[in-house]
C-alpha positions in Angstrom: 74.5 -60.3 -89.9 77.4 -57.6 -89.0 80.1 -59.5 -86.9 79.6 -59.1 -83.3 83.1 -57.3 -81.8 84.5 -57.8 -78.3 84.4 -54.1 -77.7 81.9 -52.4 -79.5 82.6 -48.7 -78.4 84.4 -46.7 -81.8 86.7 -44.9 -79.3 88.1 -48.4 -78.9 88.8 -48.8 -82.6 90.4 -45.3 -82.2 92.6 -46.3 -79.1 93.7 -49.6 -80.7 94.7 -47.1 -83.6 97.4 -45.1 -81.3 98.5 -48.0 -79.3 100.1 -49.3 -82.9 102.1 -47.1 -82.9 103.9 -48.0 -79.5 103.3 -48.8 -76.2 101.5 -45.9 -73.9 99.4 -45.1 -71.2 95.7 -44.1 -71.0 96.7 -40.5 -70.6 99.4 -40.4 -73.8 96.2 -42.3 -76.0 94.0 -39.4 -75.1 96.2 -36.5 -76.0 97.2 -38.0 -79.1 93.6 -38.4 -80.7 93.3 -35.0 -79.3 96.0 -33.0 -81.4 94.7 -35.5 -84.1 91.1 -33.6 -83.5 89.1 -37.2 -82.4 87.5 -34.8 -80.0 85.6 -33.4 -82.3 84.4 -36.7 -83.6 83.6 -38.6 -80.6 83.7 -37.6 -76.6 87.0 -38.4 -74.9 86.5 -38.7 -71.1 88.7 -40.1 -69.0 86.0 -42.4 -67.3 84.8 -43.9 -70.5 88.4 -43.8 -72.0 90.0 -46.0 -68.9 86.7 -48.5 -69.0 87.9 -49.1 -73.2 91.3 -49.7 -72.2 90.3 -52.0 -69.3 88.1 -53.8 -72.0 90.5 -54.2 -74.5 92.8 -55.4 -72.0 90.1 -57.8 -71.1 89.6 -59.1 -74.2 93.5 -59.7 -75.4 93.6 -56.7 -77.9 96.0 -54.5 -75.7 98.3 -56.0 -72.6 99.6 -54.3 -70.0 103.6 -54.2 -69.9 104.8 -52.0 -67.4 103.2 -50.0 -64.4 105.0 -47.2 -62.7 104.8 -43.7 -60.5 106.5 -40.9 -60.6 106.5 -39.0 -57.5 103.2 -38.2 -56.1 101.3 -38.5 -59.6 98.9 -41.7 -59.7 100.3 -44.8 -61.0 99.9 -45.1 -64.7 100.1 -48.5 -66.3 101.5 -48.4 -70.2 99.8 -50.7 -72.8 100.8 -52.3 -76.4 98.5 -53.5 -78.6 98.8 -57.4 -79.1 98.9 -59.0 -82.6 94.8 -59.9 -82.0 94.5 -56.2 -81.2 96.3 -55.2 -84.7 94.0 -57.7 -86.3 91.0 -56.3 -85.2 91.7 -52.8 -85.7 92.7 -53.7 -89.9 89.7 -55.8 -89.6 87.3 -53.2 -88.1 88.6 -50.7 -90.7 88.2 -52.2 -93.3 84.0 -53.1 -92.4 83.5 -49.4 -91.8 85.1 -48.0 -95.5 83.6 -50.7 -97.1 80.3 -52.0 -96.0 77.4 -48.8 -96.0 75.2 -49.1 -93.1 71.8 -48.1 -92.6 71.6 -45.3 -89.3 68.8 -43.4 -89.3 68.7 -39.9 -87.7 67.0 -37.9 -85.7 66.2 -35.8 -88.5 64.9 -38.8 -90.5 62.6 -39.5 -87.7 61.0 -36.0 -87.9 60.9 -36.2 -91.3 58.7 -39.2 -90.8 56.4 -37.3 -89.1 55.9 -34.1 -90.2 52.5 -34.3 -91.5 51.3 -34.1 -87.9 52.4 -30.1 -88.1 51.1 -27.7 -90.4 53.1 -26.9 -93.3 53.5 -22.8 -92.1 55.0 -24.6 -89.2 56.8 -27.3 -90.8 58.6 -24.2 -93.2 59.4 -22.2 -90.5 61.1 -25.2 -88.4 62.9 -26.4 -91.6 64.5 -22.2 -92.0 65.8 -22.3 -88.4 67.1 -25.4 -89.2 68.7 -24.1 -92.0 70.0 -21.4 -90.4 71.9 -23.5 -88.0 73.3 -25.8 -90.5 74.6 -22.9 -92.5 76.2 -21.4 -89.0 77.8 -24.7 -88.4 78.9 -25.1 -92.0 80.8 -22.1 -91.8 82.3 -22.8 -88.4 83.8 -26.2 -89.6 85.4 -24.9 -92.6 86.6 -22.3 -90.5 87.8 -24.9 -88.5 89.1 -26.9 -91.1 91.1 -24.4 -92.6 92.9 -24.1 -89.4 93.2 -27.5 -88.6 95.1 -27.7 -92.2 97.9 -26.1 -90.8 98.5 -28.5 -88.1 97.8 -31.8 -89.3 98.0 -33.5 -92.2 94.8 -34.5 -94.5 94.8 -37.9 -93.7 93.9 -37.2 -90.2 91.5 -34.5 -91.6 89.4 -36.7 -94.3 87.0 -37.6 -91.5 85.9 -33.7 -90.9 86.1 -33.3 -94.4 83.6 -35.8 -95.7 81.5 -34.6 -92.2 81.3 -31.0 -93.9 80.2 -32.6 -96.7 77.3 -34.2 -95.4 76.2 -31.1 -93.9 76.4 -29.2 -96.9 74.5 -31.7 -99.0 71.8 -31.6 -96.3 71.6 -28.1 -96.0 71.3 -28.3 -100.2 68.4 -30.4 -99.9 66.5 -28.5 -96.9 66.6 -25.2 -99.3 65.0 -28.0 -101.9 62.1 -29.0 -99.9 62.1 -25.1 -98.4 61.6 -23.7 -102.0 58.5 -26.5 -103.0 56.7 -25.4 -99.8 56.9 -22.2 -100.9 56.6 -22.2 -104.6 53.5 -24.6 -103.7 54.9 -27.3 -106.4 55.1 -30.2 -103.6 53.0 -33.4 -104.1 49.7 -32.9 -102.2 50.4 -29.9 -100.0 46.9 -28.6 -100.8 45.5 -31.8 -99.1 47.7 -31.2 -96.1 46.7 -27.8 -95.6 43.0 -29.0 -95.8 44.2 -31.7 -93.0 45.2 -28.8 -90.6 42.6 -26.2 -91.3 39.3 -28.6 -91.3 40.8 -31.7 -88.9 39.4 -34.4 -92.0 42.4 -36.2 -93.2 41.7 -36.8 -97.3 40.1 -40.0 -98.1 43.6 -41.1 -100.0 45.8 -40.6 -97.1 43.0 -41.7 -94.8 43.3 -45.2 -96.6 47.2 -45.2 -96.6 47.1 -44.5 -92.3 44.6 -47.0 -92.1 46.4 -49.8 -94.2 49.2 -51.0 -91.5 46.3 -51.8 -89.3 44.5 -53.3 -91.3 46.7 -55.9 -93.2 47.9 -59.3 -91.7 
C-alpha cells in the first residue's frame, strides 16, 4: 500500500522543493516555480498555493520565521523548510522516479468503451483527436525550444518526457487509425454487424454476459 503523506497535494512536493533553497514567502514560492515553468505542469493559484503552505506549516514540514509589512502591502510571513520537510521532499522524490503507478485516463476510459459507437464514428472521433494531439505536439516543442533558452534541462526533463508521451500516443492513434481503415482489426466486421442490425454476435454476447453471470 503507497505510504499515506501529510499533504498529499504535488504542488506541496513542488513548494517544499523552493523552500530548500532558503527561506521565502508564499509570493517568492510562486514566482519561482513560475520562471521554472511549474505552471505549465500544475495550476498555481494563490488560494490553493497559501492553503499548501498553511498545511505544510501544519504538519512541521515548513515553519514560519519571520512576519513583516512593508508600507501599505499585506503582511507576508517568510517560511523555511524544517529538517522533516527536507525528509519528505527526498523521500517523496524518490517514490515518484522510482515506483510506476497505475493512472488511468480519460482516454483509457473511452477506449473502454468504444464499441457502444460505430466504427465510422469511432474513426472520425479518433482523426480529430489526432489532429489536436499533433497541434499540441508542435506547440510544446515550440515551446520547448524556447524554454531552452531560459532554463536549464534539468528544470525542463518534466516537459520533455510530457512531449514524449504525446507523441507516442499520437504514434499509436495513427496505428489503430490505419486498421480501421485498412479493415485488418480483430472483429470489426462483427462490430459493424452490431451497429447496422442492433444483434450483438453470439461471441461477444457471451463475453458481455459473463461478469453477470459468474460468482
Amino acid at each position: 500500500m503507497a505510504e499515506r503523506r501529510p499533504v498529499s497535494n504535488l504542488l506541496a512536493l513542488a513548494v517544499l522543493t523552493v523552500a530548500v533553497q532558503r527561506p521565502m514567502h508564499p509570493y517568492e514560492m510562486a514566482s519561482i516555480l513560475r520562471a521554472r515553468g511549474k505552471d505549465q505542469d500544475m495550476p498555481i493559484k494563490w488560494g490553493t498555493l497559501y492553503t499548501v503552505v498553511r498545511n505544510l506549516d501544519k504538519h512541521g514540514l515548513l515553519e514560519a520565521v519571520e512576519s513583516g509589512r512593508q508600507g501599505a502591502r499585506p503582511e507576508r510571513t517568510v517560511y523555511r523548510v524544517t529538517e522533516a520537510g527536507r525528509r519528505e521532499a527526498e523521500d517523496w522524490t524518490r517514490a515518484l522516479l522510482s515506483t510506476p503507478k497505475r493512472e488511468p485516463s480519460s482516454f483509457e476510459a473511452g477506449l473502454s468503451v468504444m464499441g457502444g459507437l460505430a466504427p465510422d464514428e469511432v474513426t472520425k472521433l479518433l482523426r480529430s483527436r489526432l489532429g489536436s494531439l499533433e497541434e499540441r505536439i508542435e506547440a510544446d516543442r515550440r515551446a520547448l525550444e524556447e524554454h531552452r533558452d531560459e532554463l536549464p534541462r534539468l528544470f525542463l526533463v518534466e516537459s520533455e518526457y510530457a512531449l514524449a508521451m504525446l507523441e507516442a500516443q499520437a504514434g499509436w492513434v495513427r496505428s489503430l487509425l490505419a486498421e480501421l481503415a485498412e479493415g485488418t482489426f480483430p472483429g470489426l466486421d462483427a462490430w459493424r454487424d452490431f451497429h447496422r442490425t442492433g444483434r450483438m454476435p453470439p461471441g461477444l454476447a457471451e463475453l458481455a454476459e459473463r461478469g453477470a453471470t459468474e460468482e
